[in-house]
PQR file of N, CA, C, O and H, with PARSE charges and radii, in Angstrom:
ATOM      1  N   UNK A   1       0.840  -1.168   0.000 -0.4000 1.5000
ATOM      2  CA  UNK A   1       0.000   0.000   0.000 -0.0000 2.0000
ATOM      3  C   UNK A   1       0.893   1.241   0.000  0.5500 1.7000
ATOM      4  O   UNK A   1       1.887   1.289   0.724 -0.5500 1.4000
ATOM      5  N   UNK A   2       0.464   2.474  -0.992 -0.4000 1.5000
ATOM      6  CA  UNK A   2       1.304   3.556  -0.780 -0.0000 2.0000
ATOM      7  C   UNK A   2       0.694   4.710   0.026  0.5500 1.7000
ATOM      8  O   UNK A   2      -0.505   4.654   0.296 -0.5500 1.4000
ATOM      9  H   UNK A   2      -0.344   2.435  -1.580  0.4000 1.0000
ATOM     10  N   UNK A   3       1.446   5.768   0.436 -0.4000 1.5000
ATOM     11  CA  UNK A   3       0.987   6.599   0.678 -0.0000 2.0000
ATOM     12  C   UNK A   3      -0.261   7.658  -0.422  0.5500 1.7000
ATOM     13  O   UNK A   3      -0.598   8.762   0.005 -0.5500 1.4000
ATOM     14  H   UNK A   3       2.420   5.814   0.217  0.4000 1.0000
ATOM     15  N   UNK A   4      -0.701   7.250  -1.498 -0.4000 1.5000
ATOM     16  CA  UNK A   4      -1.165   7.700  -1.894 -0.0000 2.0000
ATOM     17  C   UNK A   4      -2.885   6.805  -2.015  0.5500 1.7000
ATOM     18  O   UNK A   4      -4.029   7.127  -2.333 -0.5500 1.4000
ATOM     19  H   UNK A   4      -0.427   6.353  -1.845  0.4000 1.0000
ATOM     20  N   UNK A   5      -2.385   5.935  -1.685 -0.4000 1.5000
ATOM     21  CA  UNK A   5      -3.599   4.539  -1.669 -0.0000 2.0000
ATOM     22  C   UNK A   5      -4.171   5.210  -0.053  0.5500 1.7000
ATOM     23  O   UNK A   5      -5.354   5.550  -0.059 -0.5500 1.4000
ATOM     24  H   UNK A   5      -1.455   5.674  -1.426  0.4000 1.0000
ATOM     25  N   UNK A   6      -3.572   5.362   0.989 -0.4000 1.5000
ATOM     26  CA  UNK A   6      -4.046   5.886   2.289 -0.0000 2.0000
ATOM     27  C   UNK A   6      -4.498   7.436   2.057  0.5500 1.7000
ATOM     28  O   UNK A   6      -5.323   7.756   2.912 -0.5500 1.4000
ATOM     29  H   UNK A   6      -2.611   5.086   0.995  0.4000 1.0000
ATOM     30  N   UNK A   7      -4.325   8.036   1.539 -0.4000 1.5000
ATOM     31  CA  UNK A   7      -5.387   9.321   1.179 -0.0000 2.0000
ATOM     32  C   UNK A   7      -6.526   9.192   0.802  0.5500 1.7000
ATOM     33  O   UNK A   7      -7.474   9.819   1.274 -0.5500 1.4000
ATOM     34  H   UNK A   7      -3.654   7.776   0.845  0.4000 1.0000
ATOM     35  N   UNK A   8      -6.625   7.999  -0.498 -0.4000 1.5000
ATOM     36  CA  UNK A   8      -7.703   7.882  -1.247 -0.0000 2.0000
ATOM     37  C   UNK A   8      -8.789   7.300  -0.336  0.5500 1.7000
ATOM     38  O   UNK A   8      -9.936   7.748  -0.317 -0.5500 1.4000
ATOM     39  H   UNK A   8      -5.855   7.490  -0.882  0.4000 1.0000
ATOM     40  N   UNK A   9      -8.399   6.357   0.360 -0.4000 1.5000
ATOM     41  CA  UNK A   9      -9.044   5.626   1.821 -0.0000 2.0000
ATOM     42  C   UNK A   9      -9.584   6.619   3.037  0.5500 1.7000
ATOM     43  O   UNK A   9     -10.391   6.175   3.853 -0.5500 1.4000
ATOM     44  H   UNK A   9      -7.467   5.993   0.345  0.4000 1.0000
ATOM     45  N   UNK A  10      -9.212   7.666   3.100 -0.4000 1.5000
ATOM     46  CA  UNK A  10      -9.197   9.036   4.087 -0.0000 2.0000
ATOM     47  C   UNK A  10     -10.227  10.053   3.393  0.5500 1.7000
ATOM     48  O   UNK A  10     -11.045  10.720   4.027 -0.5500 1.4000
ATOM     49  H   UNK A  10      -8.556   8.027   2.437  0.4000 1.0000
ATOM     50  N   UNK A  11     -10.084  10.074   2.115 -0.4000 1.5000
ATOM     51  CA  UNK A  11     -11.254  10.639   1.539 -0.0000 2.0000
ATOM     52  C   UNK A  11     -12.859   9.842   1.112  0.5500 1.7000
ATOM     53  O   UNK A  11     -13.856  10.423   0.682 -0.5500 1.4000
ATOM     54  H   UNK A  11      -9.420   9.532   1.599  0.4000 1.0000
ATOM     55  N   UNK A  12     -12.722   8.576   1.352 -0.4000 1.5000
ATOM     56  CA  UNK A  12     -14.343   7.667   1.388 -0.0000 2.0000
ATOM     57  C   UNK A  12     -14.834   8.503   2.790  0.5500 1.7000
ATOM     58  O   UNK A  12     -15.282   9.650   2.808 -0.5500 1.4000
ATOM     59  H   UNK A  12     -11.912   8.105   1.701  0.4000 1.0000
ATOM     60  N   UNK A  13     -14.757   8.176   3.217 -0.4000 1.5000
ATOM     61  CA  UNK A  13     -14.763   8.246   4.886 -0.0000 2.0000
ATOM     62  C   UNK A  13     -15.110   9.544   5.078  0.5500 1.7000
ATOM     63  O   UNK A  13     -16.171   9.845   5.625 -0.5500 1.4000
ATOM     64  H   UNK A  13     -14.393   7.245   3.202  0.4000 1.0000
ATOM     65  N   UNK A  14     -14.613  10.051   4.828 -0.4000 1.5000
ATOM     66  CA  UNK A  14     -14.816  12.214   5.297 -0.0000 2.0000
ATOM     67  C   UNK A  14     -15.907  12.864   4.805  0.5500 1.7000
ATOM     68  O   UNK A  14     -16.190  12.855   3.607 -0.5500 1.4000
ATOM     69  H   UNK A  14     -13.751   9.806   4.383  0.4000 1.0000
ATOM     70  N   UNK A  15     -16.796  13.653   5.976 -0.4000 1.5000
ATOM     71  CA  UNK A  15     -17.837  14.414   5.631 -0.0000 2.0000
ATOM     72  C   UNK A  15     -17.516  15.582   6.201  0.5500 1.7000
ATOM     73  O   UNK A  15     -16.663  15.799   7.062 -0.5500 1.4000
ATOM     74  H   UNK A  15     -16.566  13.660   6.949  0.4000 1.0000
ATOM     75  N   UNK A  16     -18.660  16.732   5.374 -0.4000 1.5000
ATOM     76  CA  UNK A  16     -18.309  18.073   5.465 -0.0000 2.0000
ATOM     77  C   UNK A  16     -18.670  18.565   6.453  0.5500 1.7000
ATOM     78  O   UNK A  16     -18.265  19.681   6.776 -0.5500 1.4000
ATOM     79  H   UNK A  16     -19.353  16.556   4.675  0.4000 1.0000
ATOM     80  N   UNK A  17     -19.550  17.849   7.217 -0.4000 1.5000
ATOM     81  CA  UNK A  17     -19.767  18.550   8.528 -0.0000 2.0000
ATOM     82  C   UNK A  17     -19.007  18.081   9.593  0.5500 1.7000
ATOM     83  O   UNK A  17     -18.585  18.833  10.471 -0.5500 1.4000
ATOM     84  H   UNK A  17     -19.880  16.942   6.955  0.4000 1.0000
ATOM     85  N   UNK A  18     -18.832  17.039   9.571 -0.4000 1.5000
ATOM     86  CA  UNK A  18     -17.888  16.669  10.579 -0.0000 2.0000
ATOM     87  C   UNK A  18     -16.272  17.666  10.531  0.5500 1.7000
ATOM     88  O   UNK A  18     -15.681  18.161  11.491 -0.5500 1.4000
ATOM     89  H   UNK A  18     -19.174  16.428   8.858  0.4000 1.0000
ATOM     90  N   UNK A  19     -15.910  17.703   9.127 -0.4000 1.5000
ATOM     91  CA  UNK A  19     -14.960  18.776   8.603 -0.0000 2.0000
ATOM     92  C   UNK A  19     -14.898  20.019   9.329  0.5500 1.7000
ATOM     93  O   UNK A  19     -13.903  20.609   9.750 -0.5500 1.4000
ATOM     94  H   UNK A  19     -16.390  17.301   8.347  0.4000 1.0000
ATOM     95  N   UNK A  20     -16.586  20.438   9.437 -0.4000 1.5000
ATOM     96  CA  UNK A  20     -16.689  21.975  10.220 -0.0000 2.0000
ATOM     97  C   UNK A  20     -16.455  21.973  11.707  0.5500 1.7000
ATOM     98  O   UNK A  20     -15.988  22.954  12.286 -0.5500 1.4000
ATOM     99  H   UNK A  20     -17.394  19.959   9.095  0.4000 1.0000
ATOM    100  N   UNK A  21     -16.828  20.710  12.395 -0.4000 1.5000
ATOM    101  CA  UNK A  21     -16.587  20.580  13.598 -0.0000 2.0000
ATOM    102  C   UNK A  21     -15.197  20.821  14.021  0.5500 1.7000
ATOM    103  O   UNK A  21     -14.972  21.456  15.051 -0.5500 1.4000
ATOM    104  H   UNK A  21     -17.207  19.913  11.926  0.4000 1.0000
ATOM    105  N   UNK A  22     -14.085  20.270  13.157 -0.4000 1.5000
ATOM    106  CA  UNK A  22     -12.735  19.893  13.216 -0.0000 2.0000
ATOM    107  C   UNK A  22     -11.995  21.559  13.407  0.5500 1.7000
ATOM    108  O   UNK A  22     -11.180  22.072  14.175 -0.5500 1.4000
ATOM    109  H   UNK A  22     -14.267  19.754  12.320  0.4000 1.0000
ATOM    110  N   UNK A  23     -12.838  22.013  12.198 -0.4000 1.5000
ATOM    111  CA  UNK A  23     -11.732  23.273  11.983 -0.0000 2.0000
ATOM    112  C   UNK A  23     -12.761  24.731  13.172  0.5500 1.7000
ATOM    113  O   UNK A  23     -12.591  25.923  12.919 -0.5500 1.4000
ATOM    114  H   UNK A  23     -13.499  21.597  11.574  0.4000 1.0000
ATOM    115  N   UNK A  24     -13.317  24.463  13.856 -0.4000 1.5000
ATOM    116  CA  UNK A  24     -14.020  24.585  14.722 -0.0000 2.0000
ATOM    117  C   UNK A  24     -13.235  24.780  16.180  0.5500 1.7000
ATOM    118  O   UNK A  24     -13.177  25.523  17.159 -0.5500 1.4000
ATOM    119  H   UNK A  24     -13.455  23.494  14.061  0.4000 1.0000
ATOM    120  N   UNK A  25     -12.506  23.198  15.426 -0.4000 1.5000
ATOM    121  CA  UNK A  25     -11.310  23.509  16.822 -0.0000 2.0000
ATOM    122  C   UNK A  25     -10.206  23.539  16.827  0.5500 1.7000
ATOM    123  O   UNK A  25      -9.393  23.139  17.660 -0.5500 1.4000
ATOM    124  H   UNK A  25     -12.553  22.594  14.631  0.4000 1.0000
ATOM    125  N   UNK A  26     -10.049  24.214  15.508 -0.4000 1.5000
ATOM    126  CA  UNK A  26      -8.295  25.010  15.445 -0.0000 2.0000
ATOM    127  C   UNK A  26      -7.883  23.861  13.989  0.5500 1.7000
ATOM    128  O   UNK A  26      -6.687  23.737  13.727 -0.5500 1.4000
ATOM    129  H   UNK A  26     -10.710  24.539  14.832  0.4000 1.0000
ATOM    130  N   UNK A  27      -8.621  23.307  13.373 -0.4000 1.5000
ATOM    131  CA  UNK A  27      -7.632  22.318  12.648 -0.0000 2.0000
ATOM    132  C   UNK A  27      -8.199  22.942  11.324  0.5500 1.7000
ATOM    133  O   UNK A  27      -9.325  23.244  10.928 -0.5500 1.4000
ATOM    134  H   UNK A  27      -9.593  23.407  13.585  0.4000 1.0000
ATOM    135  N   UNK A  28      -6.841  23.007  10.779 -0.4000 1.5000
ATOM    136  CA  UNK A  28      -6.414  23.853   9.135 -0.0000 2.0000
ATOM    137  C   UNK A  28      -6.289  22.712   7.941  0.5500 1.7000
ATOM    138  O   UNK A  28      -5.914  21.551   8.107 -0.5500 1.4000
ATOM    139  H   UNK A  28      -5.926  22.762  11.101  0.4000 1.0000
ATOM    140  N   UNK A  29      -6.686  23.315   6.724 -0.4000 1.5000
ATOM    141  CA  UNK A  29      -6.297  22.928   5.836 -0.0000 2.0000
ATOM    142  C   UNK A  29      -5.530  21.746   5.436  0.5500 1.7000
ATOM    143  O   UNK A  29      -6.661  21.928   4.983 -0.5500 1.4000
ATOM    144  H   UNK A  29      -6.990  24.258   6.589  0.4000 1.0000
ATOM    145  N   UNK A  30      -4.785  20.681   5.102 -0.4000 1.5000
ATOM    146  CA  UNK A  30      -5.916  20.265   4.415 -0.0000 2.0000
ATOM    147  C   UNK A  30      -6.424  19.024   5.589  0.5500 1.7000
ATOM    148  O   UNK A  30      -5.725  18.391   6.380 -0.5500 1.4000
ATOM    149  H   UNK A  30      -3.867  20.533   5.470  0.4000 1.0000
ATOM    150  N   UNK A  31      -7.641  18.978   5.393 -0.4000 1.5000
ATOM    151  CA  UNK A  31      -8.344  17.947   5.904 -0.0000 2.0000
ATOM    152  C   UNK A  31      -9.489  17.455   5.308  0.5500 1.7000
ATOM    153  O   UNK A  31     -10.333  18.173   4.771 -0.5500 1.4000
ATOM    154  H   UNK A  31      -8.208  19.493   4.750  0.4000 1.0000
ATOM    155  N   UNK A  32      -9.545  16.231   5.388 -0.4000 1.5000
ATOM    156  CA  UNK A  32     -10.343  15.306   4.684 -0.0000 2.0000
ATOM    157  C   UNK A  32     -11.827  15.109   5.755  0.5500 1.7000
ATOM    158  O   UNK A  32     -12.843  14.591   5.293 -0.5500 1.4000
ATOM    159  H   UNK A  32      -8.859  15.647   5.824  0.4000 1.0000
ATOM    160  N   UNK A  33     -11.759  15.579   7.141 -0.4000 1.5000
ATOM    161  CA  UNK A  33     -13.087  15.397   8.079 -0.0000 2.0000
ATOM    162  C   UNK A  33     -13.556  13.840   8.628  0.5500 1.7000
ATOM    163  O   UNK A  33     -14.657  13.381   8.934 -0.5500 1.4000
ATOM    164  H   UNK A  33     -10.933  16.000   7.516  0.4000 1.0000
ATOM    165  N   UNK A  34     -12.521  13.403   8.608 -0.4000 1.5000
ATOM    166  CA  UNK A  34     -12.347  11.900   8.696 -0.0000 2.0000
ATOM    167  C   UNK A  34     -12.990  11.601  10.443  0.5500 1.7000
ATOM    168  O   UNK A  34     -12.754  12.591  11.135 -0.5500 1.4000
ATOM    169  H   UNK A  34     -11.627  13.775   8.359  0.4000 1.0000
ATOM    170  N   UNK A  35     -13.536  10.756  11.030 -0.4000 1.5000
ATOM    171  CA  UNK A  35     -13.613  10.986  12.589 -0.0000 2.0000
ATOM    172  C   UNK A  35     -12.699   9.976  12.911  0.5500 1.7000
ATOM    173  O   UNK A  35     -12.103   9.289  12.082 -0.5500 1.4000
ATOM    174  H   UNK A  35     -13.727   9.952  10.468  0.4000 1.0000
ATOM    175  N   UNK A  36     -12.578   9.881  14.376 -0.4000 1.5000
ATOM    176  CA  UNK A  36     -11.447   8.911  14.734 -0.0000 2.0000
ATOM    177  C   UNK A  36     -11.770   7.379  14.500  0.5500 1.7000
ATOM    178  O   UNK A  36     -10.835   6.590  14.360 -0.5500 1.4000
ATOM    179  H   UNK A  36     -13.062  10.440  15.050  0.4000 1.0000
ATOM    180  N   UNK A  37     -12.769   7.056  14.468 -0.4000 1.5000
ATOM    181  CA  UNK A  37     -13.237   5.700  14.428 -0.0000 2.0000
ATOM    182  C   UNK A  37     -12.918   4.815  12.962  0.5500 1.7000
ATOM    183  O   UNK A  37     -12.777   3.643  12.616 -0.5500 1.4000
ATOM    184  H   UNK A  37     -13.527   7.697  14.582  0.4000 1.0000
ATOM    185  N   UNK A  38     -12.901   6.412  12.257 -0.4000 1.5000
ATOM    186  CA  UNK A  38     -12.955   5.471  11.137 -0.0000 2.0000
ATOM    187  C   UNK A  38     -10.928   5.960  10.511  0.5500 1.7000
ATOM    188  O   UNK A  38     -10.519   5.830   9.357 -0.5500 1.4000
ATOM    189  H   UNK A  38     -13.016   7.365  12.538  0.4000 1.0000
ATOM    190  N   UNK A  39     -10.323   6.344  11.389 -0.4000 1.5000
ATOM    191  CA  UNK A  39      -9.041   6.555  11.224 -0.0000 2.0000
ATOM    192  C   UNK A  39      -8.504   5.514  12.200  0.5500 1.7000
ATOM    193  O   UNK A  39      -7.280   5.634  12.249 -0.5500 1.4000
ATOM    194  H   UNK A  39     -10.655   6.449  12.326  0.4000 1.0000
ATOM    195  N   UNK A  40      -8.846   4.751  12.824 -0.4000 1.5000
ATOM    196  CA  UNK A  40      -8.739   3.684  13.677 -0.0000 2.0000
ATOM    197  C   UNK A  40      -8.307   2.498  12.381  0.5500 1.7000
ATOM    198  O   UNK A  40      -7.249   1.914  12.149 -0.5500 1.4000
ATOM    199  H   UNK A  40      -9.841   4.654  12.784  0.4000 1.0000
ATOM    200  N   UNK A  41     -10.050   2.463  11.495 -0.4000 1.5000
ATOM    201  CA  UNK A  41     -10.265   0.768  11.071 -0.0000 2.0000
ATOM    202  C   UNK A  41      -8.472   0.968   9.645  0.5500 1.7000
ATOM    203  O   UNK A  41      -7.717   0.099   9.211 -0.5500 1.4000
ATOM    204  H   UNK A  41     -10.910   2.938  11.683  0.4000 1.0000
ATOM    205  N   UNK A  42      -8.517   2.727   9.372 -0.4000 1.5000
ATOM    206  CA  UNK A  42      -7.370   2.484   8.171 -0.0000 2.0000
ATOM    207  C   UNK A  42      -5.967   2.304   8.480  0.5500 1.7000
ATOM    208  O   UNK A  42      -5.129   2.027   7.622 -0.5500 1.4000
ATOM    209  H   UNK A  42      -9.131   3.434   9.724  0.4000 1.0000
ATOM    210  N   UNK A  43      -5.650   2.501  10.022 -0.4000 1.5000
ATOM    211  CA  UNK A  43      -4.810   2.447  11.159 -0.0000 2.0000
ATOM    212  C   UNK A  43      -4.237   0.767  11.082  0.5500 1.7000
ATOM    213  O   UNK A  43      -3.251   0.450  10.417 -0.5500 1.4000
ATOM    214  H   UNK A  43      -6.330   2.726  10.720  0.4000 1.0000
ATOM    215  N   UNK A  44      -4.852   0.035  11.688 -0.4000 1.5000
ATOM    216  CA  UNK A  44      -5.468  -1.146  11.590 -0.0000 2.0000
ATOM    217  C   UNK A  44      -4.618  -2.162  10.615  0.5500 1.7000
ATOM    218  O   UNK A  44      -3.654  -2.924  10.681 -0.5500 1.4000
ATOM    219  H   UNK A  44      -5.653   0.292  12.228  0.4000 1.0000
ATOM    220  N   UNK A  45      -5.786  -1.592   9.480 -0.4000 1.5000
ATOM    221  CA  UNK A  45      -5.289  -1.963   7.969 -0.0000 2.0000
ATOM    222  C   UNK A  45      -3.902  -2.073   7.593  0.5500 1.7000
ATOM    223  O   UNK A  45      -3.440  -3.198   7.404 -0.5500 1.4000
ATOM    224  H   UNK A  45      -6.569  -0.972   9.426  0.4000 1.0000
ATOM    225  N   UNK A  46      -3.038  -0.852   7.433 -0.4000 1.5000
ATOM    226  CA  UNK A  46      -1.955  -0.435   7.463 -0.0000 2.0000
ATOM    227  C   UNK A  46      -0.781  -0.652   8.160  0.5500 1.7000
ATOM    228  O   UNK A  46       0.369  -0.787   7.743 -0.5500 1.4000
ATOM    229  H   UNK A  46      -3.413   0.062   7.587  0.4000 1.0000
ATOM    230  N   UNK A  47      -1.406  -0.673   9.715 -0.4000 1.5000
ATOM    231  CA  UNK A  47      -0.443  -1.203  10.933 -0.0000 2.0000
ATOM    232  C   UNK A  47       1.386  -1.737  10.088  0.5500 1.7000
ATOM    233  O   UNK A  47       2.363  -1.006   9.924 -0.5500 1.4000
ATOM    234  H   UNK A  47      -2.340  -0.564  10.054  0.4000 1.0000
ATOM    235  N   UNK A  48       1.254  -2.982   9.784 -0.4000 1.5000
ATOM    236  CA  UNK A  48       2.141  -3.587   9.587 -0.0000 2.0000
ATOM    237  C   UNK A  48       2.642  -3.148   8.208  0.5500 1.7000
ATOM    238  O   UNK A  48       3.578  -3.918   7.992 -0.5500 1.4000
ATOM    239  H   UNK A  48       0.460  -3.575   9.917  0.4000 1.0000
ATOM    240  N   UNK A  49       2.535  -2.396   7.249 -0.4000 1.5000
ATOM    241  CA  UNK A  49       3.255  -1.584   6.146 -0.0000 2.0000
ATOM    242  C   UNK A  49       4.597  -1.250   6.638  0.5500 1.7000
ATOM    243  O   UNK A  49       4.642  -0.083   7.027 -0.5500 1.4000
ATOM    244  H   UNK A  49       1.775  -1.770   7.424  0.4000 1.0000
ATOM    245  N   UNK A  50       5.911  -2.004   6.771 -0.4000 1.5000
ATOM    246  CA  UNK A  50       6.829  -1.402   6.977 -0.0000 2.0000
ATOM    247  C   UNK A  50       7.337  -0.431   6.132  0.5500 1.7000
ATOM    248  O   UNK A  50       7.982   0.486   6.641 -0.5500 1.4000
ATOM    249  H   UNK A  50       5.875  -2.953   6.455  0.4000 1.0000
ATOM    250  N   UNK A  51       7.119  -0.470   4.612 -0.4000 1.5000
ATOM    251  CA  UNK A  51       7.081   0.445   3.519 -0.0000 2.0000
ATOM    252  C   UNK A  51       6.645   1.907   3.869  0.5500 1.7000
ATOM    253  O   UNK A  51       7.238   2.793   3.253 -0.5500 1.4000
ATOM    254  H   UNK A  51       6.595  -1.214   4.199  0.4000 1.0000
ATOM    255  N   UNK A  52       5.940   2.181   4.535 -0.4000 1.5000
ATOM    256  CA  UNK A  52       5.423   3.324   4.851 -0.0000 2.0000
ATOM    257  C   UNK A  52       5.715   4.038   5.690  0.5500 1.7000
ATOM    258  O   UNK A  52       5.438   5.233   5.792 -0.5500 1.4000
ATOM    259  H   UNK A  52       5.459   1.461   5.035  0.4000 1.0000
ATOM    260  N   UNK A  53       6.581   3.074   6.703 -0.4000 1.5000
ATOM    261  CA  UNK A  53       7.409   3.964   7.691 -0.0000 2.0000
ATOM    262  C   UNK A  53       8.615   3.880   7.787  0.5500 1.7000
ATOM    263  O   UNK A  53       9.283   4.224   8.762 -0.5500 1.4000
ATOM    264  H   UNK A  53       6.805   2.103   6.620  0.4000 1.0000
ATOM    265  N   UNK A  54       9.148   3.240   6.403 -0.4000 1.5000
ATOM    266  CA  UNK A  54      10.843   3.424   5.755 -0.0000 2.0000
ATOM    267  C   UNK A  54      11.404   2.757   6.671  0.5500 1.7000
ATOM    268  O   UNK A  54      12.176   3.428   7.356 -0.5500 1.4000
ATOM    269  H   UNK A  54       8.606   2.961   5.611  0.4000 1.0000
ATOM    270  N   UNK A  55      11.287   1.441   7.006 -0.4000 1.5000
ATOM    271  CA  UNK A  55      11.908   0.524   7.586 -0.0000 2.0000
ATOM    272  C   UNK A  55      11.992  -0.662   6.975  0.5500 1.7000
ATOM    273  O   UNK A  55      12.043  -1.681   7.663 -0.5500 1.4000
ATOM    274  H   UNK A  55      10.660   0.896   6.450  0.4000 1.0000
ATOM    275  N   UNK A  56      12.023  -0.732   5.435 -0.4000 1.5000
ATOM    276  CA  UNK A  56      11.709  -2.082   4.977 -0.0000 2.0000
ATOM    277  C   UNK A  56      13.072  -2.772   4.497  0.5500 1.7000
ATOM    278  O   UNK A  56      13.062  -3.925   4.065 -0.5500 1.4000
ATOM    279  H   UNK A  56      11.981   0.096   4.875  0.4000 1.0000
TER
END
């Protein structure tokens, strides 16, 4: 998985109101409005990608 495959996954997920809540409380540009629950299940997913955290 690349870092560009985990954006595309970050943008299913994100709504605009939840978005307004975010930047509501100080959070800028760019954001996708993602909530934590569902930044958990792509968390998860990913976990073991050593590729992604340049340890491979």
């Amino acid at each position: 998985m690349t870092a560009n495959e985990i954006v595309d996954q970050l943008r299913l997920p994100g709504s605009d109101s939840y978005k307004r809540v975010l930047f509501n409380h100080g959070v800028q540009e760019p954001c996708f409005g993602v909530k934590i629950a569902d930044l958990r299940k792509i968390r998860n997913r990913i976990r073991m990608e050593n590729r992604l955290a340049g340890t491979s």
